[in-house]
N, C-alpha and C positions, 0 to 999 in steps of 0.2 A: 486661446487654446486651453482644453480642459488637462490638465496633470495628473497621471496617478502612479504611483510607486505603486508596481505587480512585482512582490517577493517569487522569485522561479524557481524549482526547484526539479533539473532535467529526472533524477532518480537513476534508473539501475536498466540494465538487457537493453528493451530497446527504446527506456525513455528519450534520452540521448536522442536519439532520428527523429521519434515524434516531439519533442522538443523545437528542434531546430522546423522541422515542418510548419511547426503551428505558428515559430517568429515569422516566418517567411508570409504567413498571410496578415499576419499582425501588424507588417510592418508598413503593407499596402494599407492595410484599413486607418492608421494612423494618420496616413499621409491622404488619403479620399477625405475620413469625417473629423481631420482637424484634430486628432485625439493622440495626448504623448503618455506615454507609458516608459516608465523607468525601470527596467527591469533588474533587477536587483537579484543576484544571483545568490542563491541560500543552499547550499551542499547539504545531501542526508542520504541516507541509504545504504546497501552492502562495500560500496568500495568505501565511502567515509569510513563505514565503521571497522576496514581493514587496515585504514591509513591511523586513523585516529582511534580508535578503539572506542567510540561512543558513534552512535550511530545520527541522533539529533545534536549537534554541539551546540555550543551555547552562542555563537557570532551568527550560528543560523536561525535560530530559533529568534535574536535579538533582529534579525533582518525582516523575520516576519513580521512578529510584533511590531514595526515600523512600518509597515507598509499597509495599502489600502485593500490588500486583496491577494489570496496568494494562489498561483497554478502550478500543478505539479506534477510531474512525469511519474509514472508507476514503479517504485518500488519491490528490492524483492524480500529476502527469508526475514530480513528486520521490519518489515512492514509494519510490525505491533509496536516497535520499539518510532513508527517515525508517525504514522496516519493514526493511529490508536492514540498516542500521546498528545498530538497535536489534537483531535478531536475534544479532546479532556483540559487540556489548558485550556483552550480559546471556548469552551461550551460550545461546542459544533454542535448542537445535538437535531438536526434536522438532515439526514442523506439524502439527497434530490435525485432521483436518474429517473430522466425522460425517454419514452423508449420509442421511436416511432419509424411506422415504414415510409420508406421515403421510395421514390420514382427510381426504378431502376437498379435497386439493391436487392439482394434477393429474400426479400421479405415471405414468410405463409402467407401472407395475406396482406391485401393494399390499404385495408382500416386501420390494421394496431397504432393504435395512437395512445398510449399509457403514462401513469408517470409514478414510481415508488416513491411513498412520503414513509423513508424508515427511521424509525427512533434512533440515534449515533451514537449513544454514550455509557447505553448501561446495559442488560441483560449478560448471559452469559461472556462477551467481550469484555468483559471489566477485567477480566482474569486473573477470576479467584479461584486457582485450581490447588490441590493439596494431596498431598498422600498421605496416606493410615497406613504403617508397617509396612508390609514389603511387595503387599497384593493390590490393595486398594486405593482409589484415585478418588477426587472429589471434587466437583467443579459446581460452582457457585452460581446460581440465576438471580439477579438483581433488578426488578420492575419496580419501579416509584409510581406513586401519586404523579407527583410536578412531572414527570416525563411522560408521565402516560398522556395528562391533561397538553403538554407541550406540544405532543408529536398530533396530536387530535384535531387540535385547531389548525396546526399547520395542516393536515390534510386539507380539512371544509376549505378553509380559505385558500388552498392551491387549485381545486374542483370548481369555488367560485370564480378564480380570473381567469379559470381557461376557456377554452371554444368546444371545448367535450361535452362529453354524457351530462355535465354535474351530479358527478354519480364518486360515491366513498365506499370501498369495500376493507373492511378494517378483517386483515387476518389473524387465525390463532387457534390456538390446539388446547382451547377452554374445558373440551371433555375430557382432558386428560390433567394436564396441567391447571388445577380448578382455580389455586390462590393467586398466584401469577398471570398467569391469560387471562383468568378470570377478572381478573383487575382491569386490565387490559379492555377487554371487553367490556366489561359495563361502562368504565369512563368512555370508550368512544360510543357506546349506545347515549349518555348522558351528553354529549357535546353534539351529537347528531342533531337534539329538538333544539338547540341554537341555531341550528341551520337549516330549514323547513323549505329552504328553496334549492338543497341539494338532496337526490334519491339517496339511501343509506342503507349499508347491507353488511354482512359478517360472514365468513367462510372459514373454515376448519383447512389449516394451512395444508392437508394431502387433496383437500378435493381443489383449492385451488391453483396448487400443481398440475393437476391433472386437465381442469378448467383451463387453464395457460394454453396448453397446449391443443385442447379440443375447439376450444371458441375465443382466441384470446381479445377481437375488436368487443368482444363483451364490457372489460374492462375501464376504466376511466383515469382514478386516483385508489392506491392501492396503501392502505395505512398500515403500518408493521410494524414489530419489534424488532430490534438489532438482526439474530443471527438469520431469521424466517426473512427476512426482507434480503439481507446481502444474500442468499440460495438462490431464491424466487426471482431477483432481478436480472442474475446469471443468467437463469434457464429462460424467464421472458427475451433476453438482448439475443438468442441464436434462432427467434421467432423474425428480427428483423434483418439479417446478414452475419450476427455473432459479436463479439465481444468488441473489437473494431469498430464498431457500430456506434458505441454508447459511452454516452457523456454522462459527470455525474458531477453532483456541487454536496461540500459540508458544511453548512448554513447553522449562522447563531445569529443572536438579535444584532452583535456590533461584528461579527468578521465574518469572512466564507474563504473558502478555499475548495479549489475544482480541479479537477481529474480523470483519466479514463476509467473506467468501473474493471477495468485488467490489468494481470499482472505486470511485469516487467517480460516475461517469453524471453527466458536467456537462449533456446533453441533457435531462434530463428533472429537473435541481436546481431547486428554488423552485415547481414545480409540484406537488407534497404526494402524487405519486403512487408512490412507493419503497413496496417492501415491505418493513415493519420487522424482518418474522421474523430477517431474518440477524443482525443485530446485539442482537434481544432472546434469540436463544438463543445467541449468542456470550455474553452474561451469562448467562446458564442453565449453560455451563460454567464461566462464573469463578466461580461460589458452589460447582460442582460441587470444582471445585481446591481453592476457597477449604476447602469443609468436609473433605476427603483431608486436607490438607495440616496445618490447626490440629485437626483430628478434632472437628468443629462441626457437629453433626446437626442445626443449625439452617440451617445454608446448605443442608445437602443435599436436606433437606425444600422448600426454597424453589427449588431447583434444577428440582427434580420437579413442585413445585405451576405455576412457569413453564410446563414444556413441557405441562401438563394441560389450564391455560388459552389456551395456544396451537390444543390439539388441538379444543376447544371453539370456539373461537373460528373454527375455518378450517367450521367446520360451519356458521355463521351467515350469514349477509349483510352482512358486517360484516368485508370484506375489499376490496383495491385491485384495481385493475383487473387486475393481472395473475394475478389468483386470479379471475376473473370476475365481480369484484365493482365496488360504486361507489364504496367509502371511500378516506377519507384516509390517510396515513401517519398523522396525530394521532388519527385514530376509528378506525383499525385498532387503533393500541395502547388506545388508550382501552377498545376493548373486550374487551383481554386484560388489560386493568389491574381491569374488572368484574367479569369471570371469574374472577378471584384472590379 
């Protein structure tokens, strides 16, 4: 039996339910492909930092760093103080969100099949913001060499292993922003001729907002900077069903850590109405990590069997309200946990 220490980290609103959702299919899928998971509970977010007055402590941050891979429930107003930090210790510097219509969910269209390759660690997020006297504000854009050349190749090579276009649309707002985008832009035009067996293109971050929305099965693998990519992948995730929808991974060369690409929704916490999909197929990528990484054809299998039962699942009536259904967050999973 294969072993892995998953650091958890339920978070805030209505981490908590999609937490306990996603153990519930996790727990089948351990027992079908033979796989233990040690879940190792690592506390962060608004109530921590009401309890404890620091929002990341240091018995949690020490829980992750010992573990093989961390999942975590959506955070709320501390989010910079928990996902931003953690991005920066650990060199996350790769955001993954795969965005796809699936069977039955109310997608625009039954093609979109996309996936953001967005830079995680530097541009405006660094937050280098500042005031001048008593008027003016000052916030800092920070593009590198090394991350621009990082997030590059992780695009090509995410374009190469998929079943897509092999198609790279590297975004950015170059005619404005010359030095920055500019950078931006040229390194992924210069990492493009290394990759001669993927189509390669550039679009000015309004046209492909707009693009998104007008033709989005256009797209393939979509390469970004920090703030243009986490905008862009919002507005792309309400093209397949909405935020519920979509899963997201923060990818470094030694650790990852996965997540819903949404908030916490204190509005609608305690009411069992959340859809679990985001945070049960953010696990569906960490078994996907999990089996690349230890070369475990046991996770990748469970990886696969997840999103099957998912696709099963969104065909029944046995979905929340925001699928057009009457379920619970707990009978939703419940019955992608049957499905398995």
């Amino acid at each position: 039996m294969t072993k892995y220490t998953i650091a958890l980290m339920p978070g805030d609103g209505i981490g908590p339910e999609l937490t306990q959702a996603t153990l519930t299919v996790l727990t089948v899928i351990q027992t079908k492909f033979d796989i233990k998971l040690n879940m190792a509970t690592a506390d962060a977010g608004d109530m921590v930092f009401e309890q404890q007055g620091i929002a990341l402590p240091a018995d949690s941050l020490q829980t992750i760093k010992t573990s093989h891979a961390c999942l975590k429930g959506p955070v709320g107003e501390t989010a910079a103080d928990v996902i931003i930090k953690l991005r920066q210790i650990f060199d996350l510097y790769a955001n993954i969100r795969p965005l796809k219509a699936y069977p039955h969910a109310p997608a625009t269209s039954p093609n979109i099949d996309m996936v953001f390759v967005r830079e995680n660690t530097e541009d405006v997020y660094k937050g280098l913001e500042f005031t001048i006297g008593n008027d003016t504000t000052l916030c800092l854009r920070v593009i590198t060499r090394k991350n621009c050349e990082r997030i590059a190749k992780k695009a090509f090579e995410t374009a190469r292993l998929r079943n897509g276009k092999k198609k790279v649309t590297a975004i950015h707002k170059a005619n404005v922003m010359r030095i920055t985008d500019g950078m931006f832009k040229k390194i992924c035009a210069e990492t493009a001729q290394k990759y001669p067996d993927i189509q390669y293109t550039d679009m000015y971050v309004d046209s492909a907002s707009m693009h998104l929305i007008r033709k989005p099965e256009d797209f393939d693998v979509l390469c970004t900077c920090n703030m243009f990519g986490d905008i862009l992948s919002d507005e792309a995730a309400q093209l397949i069903g909405g935020l519920g929808m979509a899963p997201g991974a923060n990818v470094g060369d030694d650790f990852a850590l996965f997540e819903p690409i949404h908030g916490c929704a204190p509005d609608i916490a305690g009411k069992h109405i959340a859809n679990p999909i985001s945070m049960i197929l953010s696990a569906k990528m960490m078994l996907d990590w999990l089996g690349e990484r230890y070369n475990d054809t046991q996770c990748l299998q469970a990886a696969n069997a997840i999103e099957t039962a998912v696709v099963k699942t969104l065909a029944s009536d046995q979905v929340v309200p925001d699928l057009g259904g009457k379920a619970t967050t707990k009978t939703m999973a419940e019955a992608i946990a049957y499905a398995l």
